[in-house]
C-alpha positions in Angstrom: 33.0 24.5 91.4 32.4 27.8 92.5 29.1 27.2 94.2 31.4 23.9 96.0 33.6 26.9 97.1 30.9 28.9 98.8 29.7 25.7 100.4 33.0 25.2 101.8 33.3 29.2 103.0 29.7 29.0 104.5 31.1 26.3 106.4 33.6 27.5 107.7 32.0 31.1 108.7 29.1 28.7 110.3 31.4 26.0 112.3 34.4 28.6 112.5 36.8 25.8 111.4 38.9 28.2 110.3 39.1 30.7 113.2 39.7 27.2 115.3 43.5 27.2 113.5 43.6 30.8 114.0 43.2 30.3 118.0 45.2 27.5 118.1 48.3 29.0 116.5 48.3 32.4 118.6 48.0 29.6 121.6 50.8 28.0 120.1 52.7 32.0 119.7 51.5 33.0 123.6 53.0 29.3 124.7 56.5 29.6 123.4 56.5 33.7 124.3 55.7 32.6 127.9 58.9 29.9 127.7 61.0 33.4 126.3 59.6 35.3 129.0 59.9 32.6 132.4 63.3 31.9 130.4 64.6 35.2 130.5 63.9 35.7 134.4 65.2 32.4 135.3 68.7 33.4 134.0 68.6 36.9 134.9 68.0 36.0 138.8 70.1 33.2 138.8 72.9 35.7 137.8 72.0 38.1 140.5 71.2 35.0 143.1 74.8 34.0 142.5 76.6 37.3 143.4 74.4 38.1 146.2 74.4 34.2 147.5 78.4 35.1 147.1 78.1 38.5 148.7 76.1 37.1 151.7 78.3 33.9 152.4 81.6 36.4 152.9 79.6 39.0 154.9 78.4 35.8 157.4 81.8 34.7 157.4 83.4 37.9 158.3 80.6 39.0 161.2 81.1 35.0 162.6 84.8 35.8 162.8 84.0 39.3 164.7 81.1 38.0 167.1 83.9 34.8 168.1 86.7 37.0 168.8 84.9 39.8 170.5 83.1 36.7 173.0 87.0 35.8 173.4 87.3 39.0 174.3 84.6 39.1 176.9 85.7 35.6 178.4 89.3 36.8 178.9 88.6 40.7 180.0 86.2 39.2 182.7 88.8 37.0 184.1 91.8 39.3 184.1 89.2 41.6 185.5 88.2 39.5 188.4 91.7 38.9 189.4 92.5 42.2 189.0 89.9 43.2 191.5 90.4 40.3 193.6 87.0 38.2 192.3 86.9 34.8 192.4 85.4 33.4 188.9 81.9 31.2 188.4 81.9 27.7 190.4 80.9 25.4 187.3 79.5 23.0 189.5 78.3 20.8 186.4 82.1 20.8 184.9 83.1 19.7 188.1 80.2 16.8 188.6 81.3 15.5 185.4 85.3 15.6 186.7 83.8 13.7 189.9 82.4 10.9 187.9 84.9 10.1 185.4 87.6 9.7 188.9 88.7 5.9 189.1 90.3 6.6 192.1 88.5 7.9 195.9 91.8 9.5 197.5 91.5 11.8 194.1 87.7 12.3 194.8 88.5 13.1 198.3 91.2 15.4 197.6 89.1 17.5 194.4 85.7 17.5 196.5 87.6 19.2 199.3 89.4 21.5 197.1 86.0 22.7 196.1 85.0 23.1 199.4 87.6 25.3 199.8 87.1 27.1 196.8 83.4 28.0 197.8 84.5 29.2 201.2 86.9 31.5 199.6 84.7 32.9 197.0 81.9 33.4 199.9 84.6 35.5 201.4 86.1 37.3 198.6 83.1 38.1 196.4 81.1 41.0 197.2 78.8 43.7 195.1 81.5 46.5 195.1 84.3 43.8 194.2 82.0 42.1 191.5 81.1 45.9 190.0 84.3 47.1 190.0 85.4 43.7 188.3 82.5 44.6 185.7 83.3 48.2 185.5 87.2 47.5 184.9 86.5 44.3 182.3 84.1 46.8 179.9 87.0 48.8 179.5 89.4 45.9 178.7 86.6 44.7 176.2 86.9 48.0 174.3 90.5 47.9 174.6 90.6 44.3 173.1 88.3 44.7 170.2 90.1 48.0 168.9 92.5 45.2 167.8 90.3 44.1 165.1 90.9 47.6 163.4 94.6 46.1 163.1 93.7 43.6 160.4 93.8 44.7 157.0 92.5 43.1 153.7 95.3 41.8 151.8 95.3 42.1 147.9 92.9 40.9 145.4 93.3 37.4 143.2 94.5 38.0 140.4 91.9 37.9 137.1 92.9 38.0 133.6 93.2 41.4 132.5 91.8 41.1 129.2 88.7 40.3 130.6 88.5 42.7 133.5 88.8 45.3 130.7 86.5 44.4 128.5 83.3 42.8 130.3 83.9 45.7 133.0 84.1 48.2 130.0 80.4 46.0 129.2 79.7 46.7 132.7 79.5 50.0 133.0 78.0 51.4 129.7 75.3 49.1 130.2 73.9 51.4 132.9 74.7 53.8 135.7 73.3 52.1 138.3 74.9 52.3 141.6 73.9 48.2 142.9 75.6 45.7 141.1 71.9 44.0 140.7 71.2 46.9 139.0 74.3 46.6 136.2 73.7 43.0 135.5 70.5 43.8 134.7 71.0 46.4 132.6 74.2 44.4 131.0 71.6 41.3 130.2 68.9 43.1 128.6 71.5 45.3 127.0 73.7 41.9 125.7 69.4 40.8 124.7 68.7 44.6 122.6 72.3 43.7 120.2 70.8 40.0 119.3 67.7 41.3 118.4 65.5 39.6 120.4 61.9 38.6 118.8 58.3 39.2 120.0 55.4 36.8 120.3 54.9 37.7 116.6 57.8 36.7 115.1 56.9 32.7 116.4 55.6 30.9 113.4 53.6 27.7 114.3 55.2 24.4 114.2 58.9 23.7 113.0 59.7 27.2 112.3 58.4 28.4 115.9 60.2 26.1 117.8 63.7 27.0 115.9 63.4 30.5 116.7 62.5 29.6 120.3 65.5 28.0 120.2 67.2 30.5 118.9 65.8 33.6 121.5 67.0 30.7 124.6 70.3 30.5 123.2 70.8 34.4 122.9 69.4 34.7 126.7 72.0 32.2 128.0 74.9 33.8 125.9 73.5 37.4 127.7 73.3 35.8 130.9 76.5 34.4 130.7 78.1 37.4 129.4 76.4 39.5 132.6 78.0 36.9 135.0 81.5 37.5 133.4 81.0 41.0 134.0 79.8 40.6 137.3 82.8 39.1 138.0 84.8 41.5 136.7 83.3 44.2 138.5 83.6 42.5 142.3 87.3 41.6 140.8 87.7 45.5 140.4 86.3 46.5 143.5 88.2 44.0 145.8 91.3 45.3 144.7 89.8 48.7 146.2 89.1 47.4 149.0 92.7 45.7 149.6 94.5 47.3 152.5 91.5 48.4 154.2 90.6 48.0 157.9 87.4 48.0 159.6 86.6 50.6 161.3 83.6 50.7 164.2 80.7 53.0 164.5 79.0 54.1 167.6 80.9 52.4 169.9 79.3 52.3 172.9 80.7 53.3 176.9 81.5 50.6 179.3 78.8 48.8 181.1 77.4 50.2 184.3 76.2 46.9 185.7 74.2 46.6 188.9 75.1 44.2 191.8 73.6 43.8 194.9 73.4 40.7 197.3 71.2 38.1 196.9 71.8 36.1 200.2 71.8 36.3 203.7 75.4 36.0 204.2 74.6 34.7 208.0 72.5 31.2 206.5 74.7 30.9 203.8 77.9 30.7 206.0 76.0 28.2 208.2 74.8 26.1 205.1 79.1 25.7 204.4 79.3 24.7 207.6 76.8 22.1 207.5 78.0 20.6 204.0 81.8 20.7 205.9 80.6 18.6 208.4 78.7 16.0 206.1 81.6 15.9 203.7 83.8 14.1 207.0 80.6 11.8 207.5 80.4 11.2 203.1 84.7 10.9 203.6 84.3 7.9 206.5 81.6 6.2 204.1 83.7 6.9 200.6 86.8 5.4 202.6 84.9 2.1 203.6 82.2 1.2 200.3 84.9 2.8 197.6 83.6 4.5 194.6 80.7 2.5 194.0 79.0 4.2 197.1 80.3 7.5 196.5 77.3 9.4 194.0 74.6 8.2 196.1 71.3 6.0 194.8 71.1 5.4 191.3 74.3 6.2 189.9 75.4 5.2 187.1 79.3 5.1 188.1 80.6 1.4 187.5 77.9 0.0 185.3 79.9 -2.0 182.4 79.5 -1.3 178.7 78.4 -4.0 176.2 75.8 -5.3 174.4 72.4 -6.7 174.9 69.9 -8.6 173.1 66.7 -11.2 174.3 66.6 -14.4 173.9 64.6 -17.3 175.2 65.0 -19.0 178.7 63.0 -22.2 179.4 63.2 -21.8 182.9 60.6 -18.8 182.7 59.9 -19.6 179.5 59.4 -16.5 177.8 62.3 -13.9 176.1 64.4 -12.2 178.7 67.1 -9.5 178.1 71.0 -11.1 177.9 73.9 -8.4 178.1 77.5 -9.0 176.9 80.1 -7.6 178.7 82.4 -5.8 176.8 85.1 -5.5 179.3 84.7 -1.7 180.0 83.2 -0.8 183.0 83.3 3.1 182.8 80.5 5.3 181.8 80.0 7.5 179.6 80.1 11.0 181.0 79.3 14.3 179.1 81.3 17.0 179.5 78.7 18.9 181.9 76.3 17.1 184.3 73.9 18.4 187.3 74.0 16.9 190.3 70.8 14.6 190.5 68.1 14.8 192.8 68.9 12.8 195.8 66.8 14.4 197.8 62.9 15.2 197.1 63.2 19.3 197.2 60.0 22.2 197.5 58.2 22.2 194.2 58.9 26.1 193.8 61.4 26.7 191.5 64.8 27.1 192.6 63.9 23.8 194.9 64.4 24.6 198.7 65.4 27.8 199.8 68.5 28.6 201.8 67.0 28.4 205.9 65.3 25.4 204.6 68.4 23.8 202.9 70.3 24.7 206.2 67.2 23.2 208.3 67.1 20.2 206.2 71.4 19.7 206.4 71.3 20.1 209.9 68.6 17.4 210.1 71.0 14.9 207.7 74.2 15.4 210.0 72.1 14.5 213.5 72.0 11.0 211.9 75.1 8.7 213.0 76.9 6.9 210.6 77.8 3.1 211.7 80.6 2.3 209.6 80.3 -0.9 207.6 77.6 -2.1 210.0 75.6 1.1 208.6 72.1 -0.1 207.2 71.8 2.5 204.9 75.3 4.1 204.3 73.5 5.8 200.8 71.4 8.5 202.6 74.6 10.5 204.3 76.2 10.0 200.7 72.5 11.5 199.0 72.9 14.3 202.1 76.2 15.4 201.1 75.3 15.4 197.5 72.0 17.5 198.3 74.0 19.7 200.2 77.1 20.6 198.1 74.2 21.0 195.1 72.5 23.7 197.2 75.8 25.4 198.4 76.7 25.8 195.1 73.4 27.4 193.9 73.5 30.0 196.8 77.0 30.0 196.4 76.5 31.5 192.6 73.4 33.5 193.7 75.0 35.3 196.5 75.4 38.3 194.5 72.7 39.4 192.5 73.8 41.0 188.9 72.2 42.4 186.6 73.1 41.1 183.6 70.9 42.3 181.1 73.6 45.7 180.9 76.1 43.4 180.3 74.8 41.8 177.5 73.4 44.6 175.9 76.8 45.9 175.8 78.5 43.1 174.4 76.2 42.9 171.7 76.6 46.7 170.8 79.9 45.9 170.7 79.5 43.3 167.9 77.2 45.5 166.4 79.6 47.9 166.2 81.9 46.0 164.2 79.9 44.0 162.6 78.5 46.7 160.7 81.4 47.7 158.8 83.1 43.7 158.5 80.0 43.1 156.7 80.0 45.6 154.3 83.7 45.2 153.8 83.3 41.6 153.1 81.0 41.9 150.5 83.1 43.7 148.2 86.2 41.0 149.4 86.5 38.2 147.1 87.2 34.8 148.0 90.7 34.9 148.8 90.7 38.1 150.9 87.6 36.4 152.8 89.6 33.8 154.0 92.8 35.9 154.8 90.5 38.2 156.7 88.7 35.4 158.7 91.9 33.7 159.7 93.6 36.9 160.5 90.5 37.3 163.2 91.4 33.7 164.2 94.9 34.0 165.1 94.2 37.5 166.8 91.9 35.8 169.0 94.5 33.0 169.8 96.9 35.6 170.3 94.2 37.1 172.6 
């Protein structure tokens, strides 16, 4: 027997059977550490991932509601500006393309296309560089004005949490650690809530059965910590919102009103001529509007009149071979968005901008030396495509005629923003859901109010 036995231990020293099991259960201890270990940070950031997903998500919501109101207050101090100085606002050609086409009747056509005929010729006359800077200088200061409102809304008080638990878990809270971040106190609180369970090492895994209880065992405890760190998380941000109730934000650096540049960017001269030219092929575009209707009035290829429906192929024997079939649907207006260019009627220079303004005027005075025959006209389209390229140019000039530089403006809006921005974020962070939402509508309703 015993020299069996030293068979059996020479064996196993020369083919390391032995050591084989000994590898093989510290693979089995490193495995089920690792699981502790990937275990542990999984919970721990999904704890901090919540609060700070939380945290972002009101701080957004608070800086949308600021940035929204403070462009309301742009859009409104720029036009009580303007009529202040005596300004005439933006043409929105495009808005007004898209009015033209969705008409069903030409008197109203008429009557709107002349309207903006006359509202060009007035803006031509009424908008110069002093006027547009002083109507700059005088809407920075309403800006400034406006957004100080947004120091009148106030965070209203905190939800209510049970108090039990706000004592106790913010008690947790803060002897886990005096960290100043509340990423910082839910971490300490978890490995603090990990220390009183008595957490194992790698060692204390036994292979098999007995391994895989006290794994079982260790994830348990880190989901009771985790969840014990998330309650007082929560008890902490319920703590600090009701700080924060009653406070206002309050801006930092705000920054003067804009000194924007303006200067002209036409020859007044050509541009006064080019309104002339477009007047004058507006009463030829008027004669042929009056005679063809509406269906002549966009010029070629426009999609005014085509009916809605439905179309599908099918197969005709008399060319025998699949053709398209449509199904009229009884509609016959078009769809129209709710801001269209005026198309290309006429082939324009390839620089960009298209034609410049003597060669616009050129080119109009060209168009209006053609007569128009009345009904008998063989190509009534090309005074209505000459009107159209006409107004279309007008309008370009029309905007262009003084030059600003924007760039002030916009730097001083965003500054603006910036400056409130700031302290709304940091405000909302500590808000809870509740004072989120009163904060966000208050914005709204100041900005209606607006």
């Amino acid at each position: 027997m015993a020299e069996e036995r030293s068979v059996s231990e020479l064996l196993d020293e020369l083919f390391g059977f032995e050591s084989v099991a000994k590898r093989q259960t510290a693979l089995e201890q490193c495995d089920r550490g690792e699981l502790l270990r990937k275990a542990r940070s999984r919970e721990l950031l999904g704890v901090i991932g919540g609060v700070e997903a939380a945290e972002r998500a009101a701080r957004e919501s608070a800086v949308r509601a600021v940035d929204g109101y403070v462009r309301r207050v742009e859009f409104d101090s720029l036009a009580r500006a303007r009529k202040q100085v005596g300004v005439v606002g933006p043409l929105q050609m495009e808005r007004r393309y898209a009015a033209f086409l969705r008409m069903e009747d030409k008197a109203e056509l008429l009557a709107r296309l002349e309207q903006t005929l006359a509202f060009i010729e007035v803006k031509l006359r009424a908008n110069t560089a002093d006027r547009v800077r002083a109507a700059y200088d005088a809407a920075g200061a309403l800006v400034l004005q406006g957004a100080a409102r947004l120091s009148d809304v106030r965070v209203v008080d905190a939800a209510p949490l049970d108090a039990n638990l706000l004592c106790t878990q913010l008690e947790q809270l803060r002897c886990a650690a005096d960290a100043t971040d509340l990423a910082g106190m839910i971490t300490a609180t978890f490995e603090s809530e990990l220390s009183a369970t008595g957490p194992q090492g790698v060692d204390a895994f036994a292979s098999d059965v007995a391994g895989d209880v006290a794994l079982e065992r260790e994830l348990t405890n880190v989901r009771g910590a985790a969840q014990r760190a998330r309650l007082a998380a929560q008890a902490y941000r319920a703590e600090r919102a009701a700080r924060v109730a009653g406070s206002t934000v309050e801006p930092v650096s705000l920054p003067e009103s804009a000194r924007v540049a303006c200067g002209t960017g036409c020859d007044a001269v050509e541009l006064s001529e080019l309104l002339a030219q477009v007047k004058k092929s507006f009463e030829t575009y008027r004669r042929v509007v009056a005679d063809g209707g509406l269906f002549c009035a966009f010029g070629a290829g426009s999609p005014h009149g085509i009916c809605r429906g439905s179309s599908y192929f099918d197969y005709d024997d008399r060319f025998d071979e699949d053709v398209l079939v449509g199904e009229y649907d009884g509609a016959t207006r078009h769809n129209v968005r709710r801001e269209v260019a005026i198309p290309e009627l006429v082939d324009e220079a390839s620089a960009d901008g298209g034609d410049s303004l003597e060669v616009a005027v050129a080119r109009m005075r060209e168009f209006n030396g053609r007569r128009y025959d009345g009904v008998l006209d063989e190509d009534p389209a090309r005074h209505v495509n000459a009107f159209w390229y006409g107004l279309k140019k007008l309008s370009q000039y029309c905007e262009a005629a003084v030059r600003v530089d924007e760039r002030a403006w916009d730097c001083f809006i965003d500054k603006v923003q910036f400056a409130y921005d700031e302290p709304a974020g940091r405000l909302a962070t500590q808000m809870d859901d509740k004072q989120v939402a009163a904060f966000v509508a208050a914005v709204n309703v100041l900005g209606a109010a607006e």
